[in-house]
N, C-alpha and C positions, 0 to 999 in steps of 0.2 A: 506419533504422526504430526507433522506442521504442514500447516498450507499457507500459501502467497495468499494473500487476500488485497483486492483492489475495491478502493475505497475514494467514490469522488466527494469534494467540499464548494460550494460556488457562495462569492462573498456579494451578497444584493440585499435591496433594500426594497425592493418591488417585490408585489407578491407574482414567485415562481411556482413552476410543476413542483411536485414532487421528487427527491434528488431518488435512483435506485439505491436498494441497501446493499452495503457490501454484501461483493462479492465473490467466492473461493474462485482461482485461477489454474491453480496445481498443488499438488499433495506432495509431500519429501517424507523421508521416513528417520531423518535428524535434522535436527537446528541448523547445525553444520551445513550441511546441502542446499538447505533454505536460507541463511544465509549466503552462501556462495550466489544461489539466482541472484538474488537482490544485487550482489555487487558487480556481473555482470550485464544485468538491467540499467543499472548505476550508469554503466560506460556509453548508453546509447544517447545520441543526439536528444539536448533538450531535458535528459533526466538528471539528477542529482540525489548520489548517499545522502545521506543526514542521519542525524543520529539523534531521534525521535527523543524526547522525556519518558513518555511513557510507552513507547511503542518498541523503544530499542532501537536497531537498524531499521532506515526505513528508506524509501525511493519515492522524489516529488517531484514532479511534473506542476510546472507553473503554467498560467492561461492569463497571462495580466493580470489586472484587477478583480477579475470573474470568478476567480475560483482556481482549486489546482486538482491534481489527482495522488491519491498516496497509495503508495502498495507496502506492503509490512507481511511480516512473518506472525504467525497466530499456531498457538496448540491445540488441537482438539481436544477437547476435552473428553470426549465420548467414548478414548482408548484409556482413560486415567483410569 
C-alpha cells in the first residue's frame, strides 16, 4: 500500500505557529498508481513534477518566498 502524502515547508525567520504534520491524502495499492496521481497532480495550474533526492517523484507548489507545499509518494510500512 502507498499513500499521497501532503507535506507543507514555510521559509521565515520570525517566530511562526506551528507548521501541521504531514498528512495522508489517499491510499494506491502500487507505486505505479501513486505515481500516475502525482503526475497528473503535476499538470494542474501552479504545480510542478520534480524529482525529489530523497523523496523520488515529487509535486511542489511554490508560495514565494514563504514557503511551498510538496506532495510525494510514501509506503506504509505497517503492510511490510
Amino acid at each position: 500500500m502507498y499513500f499521497i502524502v501532503l507535506a507543507a515547508m514555510m521559509n521565515t525567520t520570525s517566530p511562526a505557529p506551528p507548521l501541521p504534520l504531514p498528512s495522508v491524502v489517499a491510499s494506491y495499492k502500487t507505486l505505479k498508481d501513486c505515481r500516475a496521481e502525482l503526475i497528473t497532480i503535476g499538470k494542474y495550474k501552479g504545480f510542478e513534477l520534480v524529482r525529489h533526492p530523497l523523496l523520488g517523484n515529487a509535486v511542489v507548489r511554490q508560495y514565494g518566498d514563504e514557503g511551498l507545499t510538496l506532495i510525494f509518494c510514501a509506503r506504509d510500512m505497517r503492510s511490510v
